[in-house]
C-alpha positions as CSV (number, residue, x, y, z in Angstrom):
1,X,76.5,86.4,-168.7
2,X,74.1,86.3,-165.8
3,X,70.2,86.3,-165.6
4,X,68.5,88.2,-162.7
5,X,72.3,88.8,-160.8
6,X,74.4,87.1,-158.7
7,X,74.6,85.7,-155.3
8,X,76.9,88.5,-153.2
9,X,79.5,85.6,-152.7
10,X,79.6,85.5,-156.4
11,X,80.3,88.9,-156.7
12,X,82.7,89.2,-154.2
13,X,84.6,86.6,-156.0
14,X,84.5,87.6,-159.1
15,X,85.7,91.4,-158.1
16,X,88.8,89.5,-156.5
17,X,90.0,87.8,-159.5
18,X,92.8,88.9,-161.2
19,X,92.7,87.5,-165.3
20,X,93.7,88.1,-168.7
21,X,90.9,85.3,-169.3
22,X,87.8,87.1,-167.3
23,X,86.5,90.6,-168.2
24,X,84.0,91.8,-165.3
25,X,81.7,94.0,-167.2
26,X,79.6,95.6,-164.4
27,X,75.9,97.3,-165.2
28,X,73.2,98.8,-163.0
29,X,70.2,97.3,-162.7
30,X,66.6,97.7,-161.1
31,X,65.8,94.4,-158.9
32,X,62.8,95.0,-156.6
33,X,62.1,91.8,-154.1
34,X,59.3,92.6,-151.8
35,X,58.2,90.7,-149.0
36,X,55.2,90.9,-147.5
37,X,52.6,89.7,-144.6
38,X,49.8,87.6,-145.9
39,X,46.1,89.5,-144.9
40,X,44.4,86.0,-144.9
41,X,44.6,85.4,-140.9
42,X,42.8,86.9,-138.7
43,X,46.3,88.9,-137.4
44,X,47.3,89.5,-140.7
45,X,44.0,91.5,-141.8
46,X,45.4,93.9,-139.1
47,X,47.0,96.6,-140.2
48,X,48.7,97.3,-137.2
49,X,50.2,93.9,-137.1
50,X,51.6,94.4,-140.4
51,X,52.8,98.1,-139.3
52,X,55.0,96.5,-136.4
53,X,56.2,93.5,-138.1
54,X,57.5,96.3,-140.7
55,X,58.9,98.9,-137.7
56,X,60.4,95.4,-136.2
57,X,63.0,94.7,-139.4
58,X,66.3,95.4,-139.7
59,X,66.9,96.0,-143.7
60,X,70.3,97.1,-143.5
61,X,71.6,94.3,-141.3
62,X,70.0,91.6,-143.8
63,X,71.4,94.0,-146.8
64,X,75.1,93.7,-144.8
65,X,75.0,90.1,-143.5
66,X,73.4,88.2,-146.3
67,X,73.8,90.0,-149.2
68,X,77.2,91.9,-148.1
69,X,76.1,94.7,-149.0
70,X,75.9,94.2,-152.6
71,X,72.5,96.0,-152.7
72,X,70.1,98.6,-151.2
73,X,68.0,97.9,-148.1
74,X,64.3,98.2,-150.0
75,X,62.5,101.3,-147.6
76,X,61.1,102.7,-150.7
77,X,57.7,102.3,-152.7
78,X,59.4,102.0,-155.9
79,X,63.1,101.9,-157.0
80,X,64.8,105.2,-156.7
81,X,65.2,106.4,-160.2
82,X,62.0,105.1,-161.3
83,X,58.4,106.8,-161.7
84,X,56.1,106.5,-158.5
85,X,60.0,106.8,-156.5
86,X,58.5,108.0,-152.8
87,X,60.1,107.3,-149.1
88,X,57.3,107.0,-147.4
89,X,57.7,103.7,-146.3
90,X,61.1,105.0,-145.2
91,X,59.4,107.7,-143.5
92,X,57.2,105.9,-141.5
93,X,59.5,103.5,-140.5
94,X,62.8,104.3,-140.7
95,X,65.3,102.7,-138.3
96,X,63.7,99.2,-136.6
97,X,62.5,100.0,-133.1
98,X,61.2,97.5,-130.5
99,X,59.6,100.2,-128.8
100,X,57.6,101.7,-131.6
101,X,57.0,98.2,-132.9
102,X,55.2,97.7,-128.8
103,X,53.7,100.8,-129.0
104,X,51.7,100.3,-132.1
105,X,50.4,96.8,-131.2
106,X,49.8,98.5,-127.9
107,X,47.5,101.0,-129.7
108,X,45.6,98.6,-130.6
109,X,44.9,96.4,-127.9
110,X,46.7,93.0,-129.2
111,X,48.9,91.9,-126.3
112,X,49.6,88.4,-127.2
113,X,52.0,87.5,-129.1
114,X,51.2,87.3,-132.7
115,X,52.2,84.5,-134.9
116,X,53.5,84.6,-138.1
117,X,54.5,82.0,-141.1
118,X,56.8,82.8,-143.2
119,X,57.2,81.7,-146.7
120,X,59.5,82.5,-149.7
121,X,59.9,81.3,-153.2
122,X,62.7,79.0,-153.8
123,X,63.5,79.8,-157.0
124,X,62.3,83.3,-157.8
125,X,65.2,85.4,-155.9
126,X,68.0,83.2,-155.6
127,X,70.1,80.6,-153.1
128,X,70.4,83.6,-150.6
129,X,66.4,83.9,-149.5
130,X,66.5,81.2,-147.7
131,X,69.1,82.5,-145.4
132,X,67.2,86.0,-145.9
133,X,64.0,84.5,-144.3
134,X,66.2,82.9,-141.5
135,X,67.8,86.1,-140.8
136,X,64.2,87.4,-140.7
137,X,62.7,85.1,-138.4
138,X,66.0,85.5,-136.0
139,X,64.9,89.8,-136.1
140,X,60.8,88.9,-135.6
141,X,61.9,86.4,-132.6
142,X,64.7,88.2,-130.8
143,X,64.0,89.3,-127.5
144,X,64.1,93.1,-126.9
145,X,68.1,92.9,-125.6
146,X,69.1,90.3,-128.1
147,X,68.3,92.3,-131.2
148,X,71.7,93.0,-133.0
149,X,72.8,90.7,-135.6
């Protein structure tokens, strides 16, 4: 039995085993990890900061290349399925655009580059955060012609 999942290599090993010995009982679950930018700098207070940094990331290439696509990107206020379920992150957002991300810090008048710390829990989410958060910091970094994973 497993507690809060397994890492995707995990899975992926597991579905390739073939034994009489190992039964792979499979369940859906609801796992929300949220990540966020901290409001205590002077940056962070700004919303529009935060807007960008959001318009900037590419869920579905962290989804694909670090948890191989063993779960959903999270562009959602809630898990689908559950009650408070909207898309309006998704909405605003959508796919990650460099442009959009510009325009918005444009809008309002910050033309320096911004920095950003970023932290994570060690032992909240699993082995793979770490490389989540590196993954992360590679997207937030990436010059405008350098952006695919």
């Amino acid at each position: 039995m497993t507690y809060r999942g397994l890492a995707a290599d995990d899975i992926i090993d597991l579905q390739s085993r073939t034994s009489k010995d190992l039964q792979l009982v499979e369940r859906r679950g609801h796992r929300h990890q949220l990540s966020g930018v901290s409001t205590q700098g002077p940056l962070g207070r700004e919303d529009r900061v935060r807007r960008a940094v959001a318009q900037l990331v590419d869920r579905g290439a962290i989804t694909h290349k670090i948890y191989k696509d063993s779960r959903r990107p999270a562009v959602l206020h809630g898990p689908k399925g559950l009650t408070g379920h909207t898309t309006d992150f998704f909405d605003d957002f959508g796919d990650p655009s460099v442009a959009k991300a510009a325009k918005i810090l444009s809008d309002a008048h910050i033309t320096q580059r911004v920095p950003l710390t970023l932290w994570y829990t060690t032992d909240r989410y699993g082995s793979e955060t770490a490389l989540e958060f590196k993954e992360l910091k590679r997207q937030l970094d990436a010059p405008d012609s350098s952006r695919s994973p």
